[in-house]
TIVO-2410 file (N, C-alpha, C; in nm, 3 decimals):
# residues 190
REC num residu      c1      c2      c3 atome chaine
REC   1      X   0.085  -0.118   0.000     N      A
REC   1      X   0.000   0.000   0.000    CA      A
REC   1      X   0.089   0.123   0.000     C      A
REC   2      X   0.094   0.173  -0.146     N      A
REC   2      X   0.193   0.289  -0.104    CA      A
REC   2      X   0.076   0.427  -0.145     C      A
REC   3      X  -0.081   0.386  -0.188     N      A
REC   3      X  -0.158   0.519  -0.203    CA      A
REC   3      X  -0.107   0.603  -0.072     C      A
REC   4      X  -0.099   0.721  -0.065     N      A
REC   4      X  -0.086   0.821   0.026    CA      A
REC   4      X  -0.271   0.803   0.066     C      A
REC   5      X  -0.355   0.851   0.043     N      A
REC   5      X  -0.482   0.854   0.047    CA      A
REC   5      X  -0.545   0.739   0.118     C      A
REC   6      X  -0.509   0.650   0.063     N      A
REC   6      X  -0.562   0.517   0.162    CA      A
REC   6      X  -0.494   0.488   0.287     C      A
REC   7      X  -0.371   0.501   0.284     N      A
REC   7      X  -0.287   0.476   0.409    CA      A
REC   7      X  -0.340   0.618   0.503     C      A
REC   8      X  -0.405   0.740   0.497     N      A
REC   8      X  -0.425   0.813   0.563    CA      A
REC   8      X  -0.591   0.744   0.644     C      A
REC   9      X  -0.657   0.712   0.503     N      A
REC   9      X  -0.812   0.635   0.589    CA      A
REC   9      X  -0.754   0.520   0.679     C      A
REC  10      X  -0.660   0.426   0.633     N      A
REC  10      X  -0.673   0.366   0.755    CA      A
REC  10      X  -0.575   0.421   0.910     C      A
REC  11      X  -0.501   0.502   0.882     N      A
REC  11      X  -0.474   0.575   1.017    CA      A
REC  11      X  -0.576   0.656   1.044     C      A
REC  12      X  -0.674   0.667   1.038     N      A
REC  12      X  -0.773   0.742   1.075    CA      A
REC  12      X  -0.912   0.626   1.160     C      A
REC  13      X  -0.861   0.458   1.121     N      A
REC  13      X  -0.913   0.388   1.141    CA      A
REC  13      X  -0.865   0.333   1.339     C      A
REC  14      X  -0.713   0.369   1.294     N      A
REC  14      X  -0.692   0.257   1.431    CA      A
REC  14      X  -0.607   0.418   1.500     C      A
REC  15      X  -0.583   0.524   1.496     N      A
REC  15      X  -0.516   0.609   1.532    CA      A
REC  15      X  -0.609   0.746   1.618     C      A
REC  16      X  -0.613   0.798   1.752     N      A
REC  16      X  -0.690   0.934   1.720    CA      A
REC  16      X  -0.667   1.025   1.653     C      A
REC  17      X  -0.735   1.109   1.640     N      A
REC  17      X  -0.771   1.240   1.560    CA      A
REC  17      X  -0.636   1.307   1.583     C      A
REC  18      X  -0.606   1.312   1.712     N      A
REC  18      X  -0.460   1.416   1.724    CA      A
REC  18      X  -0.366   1.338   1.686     C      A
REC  19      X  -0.362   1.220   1.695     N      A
REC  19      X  -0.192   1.136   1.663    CA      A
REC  19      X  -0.235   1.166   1.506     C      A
REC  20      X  -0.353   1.144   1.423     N      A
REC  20      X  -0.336   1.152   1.272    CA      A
REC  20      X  -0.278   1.283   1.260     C      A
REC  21      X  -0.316   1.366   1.307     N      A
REC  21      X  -0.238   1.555   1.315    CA      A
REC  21      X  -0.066   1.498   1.314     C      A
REC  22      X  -0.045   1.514   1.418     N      A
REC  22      X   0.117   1.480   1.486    CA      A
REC  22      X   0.186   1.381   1.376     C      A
REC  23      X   0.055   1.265   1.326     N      A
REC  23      X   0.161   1.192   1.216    CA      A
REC  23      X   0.188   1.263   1.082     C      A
REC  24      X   0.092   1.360   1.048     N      A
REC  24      X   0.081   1.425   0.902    CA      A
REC  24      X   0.211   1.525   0.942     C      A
REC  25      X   0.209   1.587   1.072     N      A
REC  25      X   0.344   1.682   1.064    CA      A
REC  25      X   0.478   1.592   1.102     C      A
REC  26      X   0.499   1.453   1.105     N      A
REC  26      X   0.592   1.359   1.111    CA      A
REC  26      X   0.638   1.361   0.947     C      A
REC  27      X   0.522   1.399   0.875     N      A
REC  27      X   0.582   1.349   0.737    CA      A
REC  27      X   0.571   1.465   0.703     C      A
REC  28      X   0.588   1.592   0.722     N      A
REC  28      X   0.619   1.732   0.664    CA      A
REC  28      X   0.766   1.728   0.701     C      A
REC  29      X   0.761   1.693   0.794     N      A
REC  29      X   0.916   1.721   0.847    CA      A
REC  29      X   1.019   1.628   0.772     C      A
REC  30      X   0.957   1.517   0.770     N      A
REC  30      X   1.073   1.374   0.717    CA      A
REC  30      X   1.067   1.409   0.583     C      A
REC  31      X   0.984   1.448   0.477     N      A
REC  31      X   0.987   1.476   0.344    CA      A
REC  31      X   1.119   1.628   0.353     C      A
REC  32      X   1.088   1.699   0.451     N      A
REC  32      X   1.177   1.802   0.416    CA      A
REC  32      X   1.320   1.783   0.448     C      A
REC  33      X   1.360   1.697   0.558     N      A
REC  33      X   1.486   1.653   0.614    CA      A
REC  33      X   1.522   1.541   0.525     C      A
REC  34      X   1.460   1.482   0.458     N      A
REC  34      X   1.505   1.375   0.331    CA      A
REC  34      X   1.522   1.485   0.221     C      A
REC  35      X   1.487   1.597   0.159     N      A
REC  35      X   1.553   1.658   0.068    CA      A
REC  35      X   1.690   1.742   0.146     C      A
REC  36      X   1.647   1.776   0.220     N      A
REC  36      X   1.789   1.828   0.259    CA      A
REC  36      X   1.910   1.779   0.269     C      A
REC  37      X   1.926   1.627   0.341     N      A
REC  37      X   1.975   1.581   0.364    CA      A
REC  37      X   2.024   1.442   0.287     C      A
REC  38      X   1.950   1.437   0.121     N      A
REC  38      X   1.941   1.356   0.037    CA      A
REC  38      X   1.894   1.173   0.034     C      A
REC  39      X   1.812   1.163   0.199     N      A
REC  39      X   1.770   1.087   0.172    CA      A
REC  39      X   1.597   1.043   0.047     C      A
REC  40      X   1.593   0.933   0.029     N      A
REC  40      X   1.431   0.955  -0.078    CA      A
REC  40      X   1.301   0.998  -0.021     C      A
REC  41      X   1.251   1.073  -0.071     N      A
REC  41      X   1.156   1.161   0.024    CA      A
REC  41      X   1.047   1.032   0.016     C      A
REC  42      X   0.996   0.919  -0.059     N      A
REC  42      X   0.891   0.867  -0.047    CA      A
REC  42      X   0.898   0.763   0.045     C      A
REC  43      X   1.022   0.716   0.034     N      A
REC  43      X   1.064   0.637   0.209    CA      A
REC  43      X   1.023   0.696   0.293     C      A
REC  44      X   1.108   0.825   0.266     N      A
REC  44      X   1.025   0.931   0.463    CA      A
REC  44      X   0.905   0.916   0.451     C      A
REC  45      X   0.840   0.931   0.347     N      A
REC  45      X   0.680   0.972   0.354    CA      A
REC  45      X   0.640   0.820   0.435     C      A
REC  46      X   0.692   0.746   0.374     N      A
REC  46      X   0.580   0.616   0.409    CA      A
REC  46      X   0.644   0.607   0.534     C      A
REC  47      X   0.753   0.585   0.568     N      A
REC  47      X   0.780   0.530   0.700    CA      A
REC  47      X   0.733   0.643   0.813     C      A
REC  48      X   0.690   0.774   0.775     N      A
REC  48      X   0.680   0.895   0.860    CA      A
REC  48      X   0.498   0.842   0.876     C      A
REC  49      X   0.462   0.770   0.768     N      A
REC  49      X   0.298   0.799   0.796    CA      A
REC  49      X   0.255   0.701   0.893     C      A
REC  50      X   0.340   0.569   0.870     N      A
REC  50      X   0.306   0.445   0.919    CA      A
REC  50      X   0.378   0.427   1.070     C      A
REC  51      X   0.480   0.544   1.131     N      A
REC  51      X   0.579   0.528   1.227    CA      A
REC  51      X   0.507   0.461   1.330     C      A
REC  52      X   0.405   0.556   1.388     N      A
REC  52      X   0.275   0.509   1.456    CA      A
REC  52      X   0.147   0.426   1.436     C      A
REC  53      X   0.180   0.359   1.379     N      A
REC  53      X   0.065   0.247   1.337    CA      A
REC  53      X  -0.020   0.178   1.428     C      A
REC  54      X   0.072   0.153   1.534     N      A
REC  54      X   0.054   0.047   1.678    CA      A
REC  54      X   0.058   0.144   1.780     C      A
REC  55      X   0.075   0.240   1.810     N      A
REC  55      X   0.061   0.309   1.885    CA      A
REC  55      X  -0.053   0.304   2.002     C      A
REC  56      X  -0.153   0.280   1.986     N      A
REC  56      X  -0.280   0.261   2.043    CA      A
REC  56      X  -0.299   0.112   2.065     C      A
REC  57      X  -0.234  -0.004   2.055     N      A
REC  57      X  -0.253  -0.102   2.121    CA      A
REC  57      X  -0.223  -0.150   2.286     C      A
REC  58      X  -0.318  -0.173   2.320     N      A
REC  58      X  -0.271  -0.185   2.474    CA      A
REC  58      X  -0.151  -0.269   2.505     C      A
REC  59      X  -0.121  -0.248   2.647     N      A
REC  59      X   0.029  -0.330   2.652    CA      A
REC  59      X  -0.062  -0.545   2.671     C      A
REC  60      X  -0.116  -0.575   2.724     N      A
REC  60      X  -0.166  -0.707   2.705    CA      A
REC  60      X  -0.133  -0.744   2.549     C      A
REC  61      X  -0.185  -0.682   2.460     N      A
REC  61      X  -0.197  -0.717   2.332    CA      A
REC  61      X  -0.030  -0.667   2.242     C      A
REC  62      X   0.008  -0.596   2.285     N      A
REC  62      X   0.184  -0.535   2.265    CA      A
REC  62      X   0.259  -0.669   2.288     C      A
REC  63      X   0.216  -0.737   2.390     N      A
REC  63      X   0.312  -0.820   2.438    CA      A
REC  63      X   0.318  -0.960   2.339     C      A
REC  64      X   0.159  -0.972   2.368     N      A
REC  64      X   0.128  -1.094   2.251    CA      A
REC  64      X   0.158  -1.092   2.117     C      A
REC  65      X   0.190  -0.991   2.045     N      A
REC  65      X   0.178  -0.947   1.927    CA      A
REC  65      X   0.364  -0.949   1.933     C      A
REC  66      X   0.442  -0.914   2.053     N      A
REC  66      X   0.588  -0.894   2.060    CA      A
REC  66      X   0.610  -1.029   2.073     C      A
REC  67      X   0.512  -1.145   2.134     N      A
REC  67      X   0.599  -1.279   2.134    CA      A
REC  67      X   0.547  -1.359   1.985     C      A
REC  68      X   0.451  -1.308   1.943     N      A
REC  68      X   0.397  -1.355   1.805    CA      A
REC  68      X   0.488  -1.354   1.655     C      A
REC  69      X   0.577  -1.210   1.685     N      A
REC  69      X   0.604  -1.184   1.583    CA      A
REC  69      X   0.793  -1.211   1.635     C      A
REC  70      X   0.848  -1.261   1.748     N      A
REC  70      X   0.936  -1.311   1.748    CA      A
REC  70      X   1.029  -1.188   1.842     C      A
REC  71      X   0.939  -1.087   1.854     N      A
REC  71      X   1.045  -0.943   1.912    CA      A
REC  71      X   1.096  -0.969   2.050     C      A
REC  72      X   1.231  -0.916   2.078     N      A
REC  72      X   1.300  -0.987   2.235    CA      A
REC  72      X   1.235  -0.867   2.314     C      A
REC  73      X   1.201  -0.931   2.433     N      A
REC  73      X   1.113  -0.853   2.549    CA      A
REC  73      X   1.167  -0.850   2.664     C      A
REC  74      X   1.299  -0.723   2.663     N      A
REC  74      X   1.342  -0.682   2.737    CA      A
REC  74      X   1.283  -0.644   2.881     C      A
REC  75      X   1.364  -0.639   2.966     N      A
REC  75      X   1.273  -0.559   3.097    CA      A
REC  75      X   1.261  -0.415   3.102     C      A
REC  76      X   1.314  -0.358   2.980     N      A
REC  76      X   1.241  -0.189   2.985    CA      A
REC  76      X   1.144  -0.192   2.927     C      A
REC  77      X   1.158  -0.302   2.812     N      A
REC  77      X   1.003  -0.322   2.676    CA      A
REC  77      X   0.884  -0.377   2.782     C      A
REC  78      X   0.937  -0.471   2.909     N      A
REC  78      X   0.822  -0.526   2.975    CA      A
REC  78      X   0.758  -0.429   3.092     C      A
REC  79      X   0.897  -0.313   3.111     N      A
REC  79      X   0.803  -0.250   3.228    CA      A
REC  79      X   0.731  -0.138   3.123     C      A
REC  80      X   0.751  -0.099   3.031     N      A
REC  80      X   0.654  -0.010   2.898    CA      A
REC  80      X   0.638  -0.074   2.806     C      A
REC  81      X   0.561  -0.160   2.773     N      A
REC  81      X   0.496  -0.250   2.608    CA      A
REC  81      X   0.506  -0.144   2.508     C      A
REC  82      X   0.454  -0.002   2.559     N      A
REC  82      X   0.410   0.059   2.448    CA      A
REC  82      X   0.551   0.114   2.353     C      A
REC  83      X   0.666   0.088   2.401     N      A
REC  83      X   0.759   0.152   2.388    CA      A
REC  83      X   0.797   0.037   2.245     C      A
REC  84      X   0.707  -0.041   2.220     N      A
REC  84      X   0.721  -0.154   2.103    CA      A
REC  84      X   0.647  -0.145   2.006     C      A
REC  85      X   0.527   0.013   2.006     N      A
REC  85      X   0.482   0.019   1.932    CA      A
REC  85      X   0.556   0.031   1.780     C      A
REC  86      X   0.685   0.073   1.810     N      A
REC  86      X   0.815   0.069   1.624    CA      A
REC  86      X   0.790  -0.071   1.592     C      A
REC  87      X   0.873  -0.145   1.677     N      A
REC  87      X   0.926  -0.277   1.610    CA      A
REC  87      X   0.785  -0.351   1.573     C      A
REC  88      X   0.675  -0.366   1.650     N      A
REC  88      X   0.585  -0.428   1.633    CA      A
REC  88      X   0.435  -0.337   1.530     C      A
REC  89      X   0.469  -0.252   1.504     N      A
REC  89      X   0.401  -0.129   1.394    CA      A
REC  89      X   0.494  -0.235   1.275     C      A
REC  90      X   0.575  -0.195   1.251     N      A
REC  90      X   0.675  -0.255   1.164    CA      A
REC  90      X   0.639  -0.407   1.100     C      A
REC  91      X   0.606  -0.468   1.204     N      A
REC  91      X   0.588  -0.616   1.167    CA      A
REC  91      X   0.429  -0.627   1.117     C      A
REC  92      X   0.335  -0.546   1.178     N      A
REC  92      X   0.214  -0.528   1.095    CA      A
REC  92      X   0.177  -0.490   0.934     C      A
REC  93      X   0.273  -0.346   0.943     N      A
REC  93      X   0.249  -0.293   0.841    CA      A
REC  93      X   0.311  -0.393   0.713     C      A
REC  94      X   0.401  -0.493   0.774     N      A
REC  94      X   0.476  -0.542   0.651    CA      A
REC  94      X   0.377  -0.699   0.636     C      A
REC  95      X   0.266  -0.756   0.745     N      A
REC  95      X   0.215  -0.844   0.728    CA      A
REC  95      X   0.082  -0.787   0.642     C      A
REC  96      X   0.021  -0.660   0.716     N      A
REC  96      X  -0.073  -0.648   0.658    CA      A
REC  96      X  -0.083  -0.569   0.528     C      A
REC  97      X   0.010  -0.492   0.507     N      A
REC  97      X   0.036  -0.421   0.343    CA      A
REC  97      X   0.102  -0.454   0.312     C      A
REC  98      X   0.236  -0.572   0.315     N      A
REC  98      X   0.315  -0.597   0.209    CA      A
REC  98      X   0.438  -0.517   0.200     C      A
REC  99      X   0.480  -0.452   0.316     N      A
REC  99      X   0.563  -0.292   0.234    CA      A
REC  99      X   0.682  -0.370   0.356     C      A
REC 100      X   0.783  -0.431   0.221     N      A
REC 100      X   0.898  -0.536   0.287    CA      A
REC 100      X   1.029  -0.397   0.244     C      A
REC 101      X   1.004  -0.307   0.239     N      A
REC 101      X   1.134  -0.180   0.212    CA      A
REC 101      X   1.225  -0.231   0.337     C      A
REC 102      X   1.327  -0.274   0.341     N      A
REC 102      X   1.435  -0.249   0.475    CA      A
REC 102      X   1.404  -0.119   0.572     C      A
REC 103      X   1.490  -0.044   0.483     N      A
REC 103      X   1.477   0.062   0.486    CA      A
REC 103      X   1.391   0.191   0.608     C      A
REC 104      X   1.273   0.128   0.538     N      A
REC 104      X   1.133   0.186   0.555    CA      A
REC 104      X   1.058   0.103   0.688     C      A
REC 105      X   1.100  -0.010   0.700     N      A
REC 105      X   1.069  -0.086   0.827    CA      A
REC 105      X   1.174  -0.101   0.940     C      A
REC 106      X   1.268  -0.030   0.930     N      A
REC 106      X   1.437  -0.022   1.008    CA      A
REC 106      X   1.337   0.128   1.098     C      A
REC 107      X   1.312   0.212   0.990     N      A
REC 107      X   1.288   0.321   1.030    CA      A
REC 107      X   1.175   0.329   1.154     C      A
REC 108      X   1.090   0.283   1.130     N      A
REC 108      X   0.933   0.281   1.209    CA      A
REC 108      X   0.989   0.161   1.312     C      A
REC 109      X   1.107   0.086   1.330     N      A
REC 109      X   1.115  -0.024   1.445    CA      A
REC 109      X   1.193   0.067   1.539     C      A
REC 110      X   1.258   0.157   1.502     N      A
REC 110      X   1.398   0.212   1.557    CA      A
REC 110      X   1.360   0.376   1.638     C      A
REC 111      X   1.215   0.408   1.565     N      A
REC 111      X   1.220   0.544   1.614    CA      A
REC 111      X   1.193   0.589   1.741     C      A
REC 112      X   1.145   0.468   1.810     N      A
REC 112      X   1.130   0.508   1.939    CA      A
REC 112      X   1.287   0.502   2.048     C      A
REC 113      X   1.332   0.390   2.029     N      A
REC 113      X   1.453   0.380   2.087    CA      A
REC 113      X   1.584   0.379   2.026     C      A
REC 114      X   1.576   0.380   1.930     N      A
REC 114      X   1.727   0.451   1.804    CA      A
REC 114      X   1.791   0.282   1.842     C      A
REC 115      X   1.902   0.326   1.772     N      A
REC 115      X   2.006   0.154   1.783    CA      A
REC 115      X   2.133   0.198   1.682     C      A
REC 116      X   2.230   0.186   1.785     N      A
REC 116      X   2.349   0.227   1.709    CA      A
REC 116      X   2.366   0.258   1.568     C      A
REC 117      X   2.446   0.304   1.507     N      A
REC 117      X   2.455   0.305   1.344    CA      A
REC 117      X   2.322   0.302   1.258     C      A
REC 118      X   2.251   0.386   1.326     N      A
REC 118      X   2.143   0.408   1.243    CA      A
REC 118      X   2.170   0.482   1.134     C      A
REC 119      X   2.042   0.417   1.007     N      A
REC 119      X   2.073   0.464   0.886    CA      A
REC 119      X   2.017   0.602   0.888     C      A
REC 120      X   2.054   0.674   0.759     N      A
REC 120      X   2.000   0.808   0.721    CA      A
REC 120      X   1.857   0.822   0.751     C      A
REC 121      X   1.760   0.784   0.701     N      A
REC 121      X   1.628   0.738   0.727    CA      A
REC 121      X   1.541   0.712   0.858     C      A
REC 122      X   1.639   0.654   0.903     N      A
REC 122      X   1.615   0.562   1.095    CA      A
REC 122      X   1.623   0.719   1.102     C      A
REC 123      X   1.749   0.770   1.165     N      A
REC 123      X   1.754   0.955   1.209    CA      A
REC 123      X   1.642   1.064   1.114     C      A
REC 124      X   1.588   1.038   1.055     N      A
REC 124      X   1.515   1.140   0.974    CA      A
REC 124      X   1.404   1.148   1.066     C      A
REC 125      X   1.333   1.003   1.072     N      A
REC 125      X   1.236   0.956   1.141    CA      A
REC 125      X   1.221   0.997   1.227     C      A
REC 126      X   1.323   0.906   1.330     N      A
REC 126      X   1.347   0.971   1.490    CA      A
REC 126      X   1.336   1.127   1.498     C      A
REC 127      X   1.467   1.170   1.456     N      A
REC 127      X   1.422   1.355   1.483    CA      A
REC 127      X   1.291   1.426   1.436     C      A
REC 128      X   1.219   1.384   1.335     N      A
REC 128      X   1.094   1.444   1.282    CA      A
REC 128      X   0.999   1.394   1.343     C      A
REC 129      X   1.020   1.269   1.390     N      A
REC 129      X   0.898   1.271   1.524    CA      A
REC 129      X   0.893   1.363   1.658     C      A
REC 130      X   1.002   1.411   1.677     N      A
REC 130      X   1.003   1.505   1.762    CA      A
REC 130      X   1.000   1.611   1.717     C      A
REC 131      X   1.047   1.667   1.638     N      A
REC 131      X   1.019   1.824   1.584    CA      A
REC 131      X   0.971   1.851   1.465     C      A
REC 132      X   0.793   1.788   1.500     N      A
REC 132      X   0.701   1.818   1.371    CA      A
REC 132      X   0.656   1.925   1.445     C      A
REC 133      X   0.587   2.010   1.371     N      A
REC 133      X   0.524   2.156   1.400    CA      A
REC 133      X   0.402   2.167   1.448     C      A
REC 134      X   0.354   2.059   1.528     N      A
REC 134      X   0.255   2.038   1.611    CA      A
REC 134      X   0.310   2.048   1.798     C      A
REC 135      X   0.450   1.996   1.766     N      A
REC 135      X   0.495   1.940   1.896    CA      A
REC 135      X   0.591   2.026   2.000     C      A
REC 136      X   0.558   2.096   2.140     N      A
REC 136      X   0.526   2.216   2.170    CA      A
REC 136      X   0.583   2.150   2.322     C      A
REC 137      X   0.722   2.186   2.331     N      A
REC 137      X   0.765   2.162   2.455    CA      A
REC 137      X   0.909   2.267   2.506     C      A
REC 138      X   0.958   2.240   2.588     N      A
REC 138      X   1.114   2.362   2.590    CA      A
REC 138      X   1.204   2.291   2.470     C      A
REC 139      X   1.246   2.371   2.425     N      A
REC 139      X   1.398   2.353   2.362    CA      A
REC 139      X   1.336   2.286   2.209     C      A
REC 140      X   1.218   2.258   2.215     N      A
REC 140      X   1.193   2.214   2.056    CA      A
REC 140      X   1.214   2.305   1.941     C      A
REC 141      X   1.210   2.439   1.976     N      A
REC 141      X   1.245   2.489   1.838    CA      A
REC 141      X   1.412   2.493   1.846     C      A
REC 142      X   1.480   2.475   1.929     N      A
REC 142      X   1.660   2.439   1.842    CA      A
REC 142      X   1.658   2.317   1.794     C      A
REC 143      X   1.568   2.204   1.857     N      A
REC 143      X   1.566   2.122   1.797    CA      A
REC 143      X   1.553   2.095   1.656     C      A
REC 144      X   1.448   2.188   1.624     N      A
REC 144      X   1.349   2.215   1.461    CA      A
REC 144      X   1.523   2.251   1.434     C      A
REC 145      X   1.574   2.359   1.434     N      A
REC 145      X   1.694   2.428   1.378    CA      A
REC 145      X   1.794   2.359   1.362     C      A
REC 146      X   1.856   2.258   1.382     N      A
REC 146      X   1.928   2.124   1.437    CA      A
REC 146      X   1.893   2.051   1.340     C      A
REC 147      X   1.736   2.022   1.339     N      A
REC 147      X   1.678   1.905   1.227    CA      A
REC 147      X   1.749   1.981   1.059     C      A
REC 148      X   1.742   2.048   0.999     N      A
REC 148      X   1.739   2.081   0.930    CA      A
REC 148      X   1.917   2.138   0.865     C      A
REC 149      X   1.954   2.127   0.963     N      A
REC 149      X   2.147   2.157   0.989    CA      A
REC 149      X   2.218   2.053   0.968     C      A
REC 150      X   2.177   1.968   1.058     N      A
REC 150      X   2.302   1.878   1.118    CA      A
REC 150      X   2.214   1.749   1.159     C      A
REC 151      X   2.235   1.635   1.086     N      A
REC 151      X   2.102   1.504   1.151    CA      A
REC 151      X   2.200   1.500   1.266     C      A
REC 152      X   2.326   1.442   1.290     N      A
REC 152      X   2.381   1.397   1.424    CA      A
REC 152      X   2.364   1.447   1.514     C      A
REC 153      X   2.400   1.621   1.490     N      A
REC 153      X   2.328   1.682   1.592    CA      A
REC 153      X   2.251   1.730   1.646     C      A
REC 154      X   2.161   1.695   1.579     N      A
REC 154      X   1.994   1.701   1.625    CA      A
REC 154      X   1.935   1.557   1.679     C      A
REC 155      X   2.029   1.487   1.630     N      A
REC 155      X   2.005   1.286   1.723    CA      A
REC 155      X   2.039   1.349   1.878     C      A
REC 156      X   2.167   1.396   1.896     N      A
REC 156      X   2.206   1.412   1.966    CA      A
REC 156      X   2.131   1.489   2.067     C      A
REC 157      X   2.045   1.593   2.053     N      A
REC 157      X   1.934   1.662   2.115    CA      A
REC 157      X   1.847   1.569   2.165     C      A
REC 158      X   1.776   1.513   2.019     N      A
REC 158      X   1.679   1.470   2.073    CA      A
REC 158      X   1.713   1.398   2.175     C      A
REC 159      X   1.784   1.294   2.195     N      A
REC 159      X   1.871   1.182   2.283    CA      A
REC 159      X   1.893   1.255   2.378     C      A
REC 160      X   1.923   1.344   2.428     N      A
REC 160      X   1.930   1.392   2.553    CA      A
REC 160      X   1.825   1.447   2.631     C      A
REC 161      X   1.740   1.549   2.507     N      A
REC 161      X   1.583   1.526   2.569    CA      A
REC 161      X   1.529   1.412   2.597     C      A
REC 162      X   1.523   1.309   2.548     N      A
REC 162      X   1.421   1.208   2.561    CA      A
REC 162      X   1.532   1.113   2.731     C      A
REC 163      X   1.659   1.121   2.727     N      A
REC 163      X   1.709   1.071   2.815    CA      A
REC 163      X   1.671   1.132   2.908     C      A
REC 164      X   1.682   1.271   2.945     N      A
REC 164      X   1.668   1.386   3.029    CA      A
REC 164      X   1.486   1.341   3.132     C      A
REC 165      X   1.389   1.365   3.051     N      A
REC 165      X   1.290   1.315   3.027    CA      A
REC 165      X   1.257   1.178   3.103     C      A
REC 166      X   1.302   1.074   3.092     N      A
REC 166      X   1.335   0.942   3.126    CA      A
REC 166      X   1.358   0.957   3.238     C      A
REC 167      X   1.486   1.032   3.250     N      A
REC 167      X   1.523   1.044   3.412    CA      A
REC 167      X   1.422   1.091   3.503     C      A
REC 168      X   1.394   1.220   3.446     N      A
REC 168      X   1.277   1.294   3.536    CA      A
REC 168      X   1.148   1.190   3.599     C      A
REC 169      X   1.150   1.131   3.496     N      A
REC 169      X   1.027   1.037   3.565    CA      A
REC 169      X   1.048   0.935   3.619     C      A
REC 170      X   1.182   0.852   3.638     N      A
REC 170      X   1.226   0.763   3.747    CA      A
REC 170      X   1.214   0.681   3.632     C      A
REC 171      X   1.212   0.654   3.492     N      A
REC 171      X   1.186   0.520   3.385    CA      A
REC 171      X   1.302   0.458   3.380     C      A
REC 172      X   1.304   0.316   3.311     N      A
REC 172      X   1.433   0.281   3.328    CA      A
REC 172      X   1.477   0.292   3.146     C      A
REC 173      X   1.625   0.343   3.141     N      A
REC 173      X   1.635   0.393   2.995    CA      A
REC 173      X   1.721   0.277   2.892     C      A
REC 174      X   1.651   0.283   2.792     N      A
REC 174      X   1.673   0.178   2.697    CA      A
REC 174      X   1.815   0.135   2.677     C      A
REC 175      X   1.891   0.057   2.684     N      A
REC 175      X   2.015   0.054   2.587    CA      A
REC 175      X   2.015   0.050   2.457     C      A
REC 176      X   1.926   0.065   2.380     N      A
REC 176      X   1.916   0.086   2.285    CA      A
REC 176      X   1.940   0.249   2.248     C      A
REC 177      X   1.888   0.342   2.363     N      A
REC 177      X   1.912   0.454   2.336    CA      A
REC 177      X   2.039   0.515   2.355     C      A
REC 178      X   2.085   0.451   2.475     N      A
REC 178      X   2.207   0.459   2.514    CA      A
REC 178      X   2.306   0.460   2.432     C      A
REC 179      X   2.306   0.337   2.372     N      A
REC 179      X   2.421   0.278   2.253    CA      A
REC 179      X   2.381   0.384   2.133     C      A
REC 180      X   2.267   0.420   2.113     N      A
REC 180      X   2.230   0.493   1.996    CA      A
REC 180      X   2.317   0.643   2.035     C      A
REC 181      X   2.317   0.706   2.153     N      A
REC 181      X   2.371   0.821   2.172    CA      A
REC 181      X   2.538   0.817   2.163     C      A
REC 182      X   2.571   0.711   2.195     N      A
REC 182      X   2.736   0.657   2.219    CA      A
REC 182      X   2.804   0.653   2.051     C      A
REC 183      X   2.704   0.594   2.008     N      A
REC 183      X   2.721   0.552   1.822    CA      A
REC 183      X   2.733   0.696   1.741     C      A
REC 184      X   2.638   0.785   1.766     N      A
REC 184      X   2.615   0.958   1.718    CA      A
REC 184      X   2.784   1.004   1.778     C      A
REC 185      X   2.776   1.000   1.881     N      A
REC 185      X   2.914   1.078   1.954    CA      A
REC 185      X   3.081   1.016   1.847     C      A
REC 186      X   3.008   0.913   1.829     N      A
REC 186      X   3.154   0.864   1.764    CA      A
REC 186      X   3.130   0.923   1.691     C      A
REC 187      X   3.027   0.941   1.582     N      A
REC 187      X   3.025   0.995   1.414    CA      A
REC 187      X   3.062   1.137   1.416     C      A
REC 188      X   3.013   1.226   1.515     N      A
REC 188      X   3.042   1.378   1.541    CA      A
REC 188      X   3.198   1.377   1.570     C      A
REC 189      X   3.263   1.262   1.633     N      A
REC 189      X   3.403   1.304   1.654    CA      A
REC 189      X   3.501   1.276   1.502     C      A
REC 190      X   3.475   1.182   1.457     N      A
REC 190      X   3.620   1.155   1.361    CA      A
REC 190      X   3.568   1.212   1.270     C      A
***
């Protein structure tokens, strides 16, 4: 399913009204940070529309759906299911539409918790889910300014917001994000 038009009715099917908002400015942003930054803008598009697919599944059904489809269920993934809405969005969209892009399913598994050596695409994702022009918190507009500059160093933001964040609320923080921030730091140095 690569209609733009149909893939919007059915996020309108399993998604609310505001996440369909927040996802349409996921893919303003990823279409514009894929020309800038020369990744293919119709990858961003699709993987920006579909990022959130699973989003709205409860954690009971996250879990079943994470041992169904083979995903490892860490003890940060088990004390937040929802935090599996990527990897397990990912495994839907490719059972139920067909859309086997690497690429494009790397992107929507990865954007919640990043994973070292992420591709061009994976970072487009990630940062444009945070600084679509719906999304209204401190420090998001250097973020926006960042997105559009520098992908590493706008990974690098986001990653410290979202770590920062984490902390504040006593969560326990991914190694996935971890390693993802450790992986950026190398690329900014050499």
């Amino acid at each position: 399913m690569t209609d733009r038009r149909l893939i919007i009715s059915e996020l309108e099917l399993v998604l609310k009204k505001s996440r369909v908002i927040h996802t349409l400015g996921v893919e303003e942003m990823a279409i514009r940070m894929a020309g800038i930054f020369g990744e293919d803008r119709d990858k961003a598009s699709l993987a920006a529309l579909f990022h959130d697919y699973a989003k709205y599944i409860n954690d009971v059904d996250m879990l079943k759906l994470a041992e169904h489809y083979g995903i490892y269920v860490d003890d940060v993934y088990a004390d937040a299911p929802n935090l599996m809405h990527g990897p397990v969005g990912a495994k839907l969209i490719q059972e139920k539409f067909g859309i086997n892009d690497s690429d494009v399913l790397n992107a929507i598994t990865y954007h919640t918790v990043g994973r070292a050596g992420m591709s061009l695409l994976e970072k487009i994702i990630y940062v444009a889910d945070m600084t679509e022009k719906n999304r209204d918190f401190p420090g998001v507009q250097e973020l926006r300014e960042k997105a559009t500059e520098n992908i590493d160093e706008a990974m690098i933001l986001c990653l410290e917001q979202t770590i920062a964040y984490t902390l504040k609320r006593r969560k326990k923080i991914h190694i996935n994000s971890i390693q993802t921030y450790n992986s950026i730091i190398e690329n900014i140095r050499r």
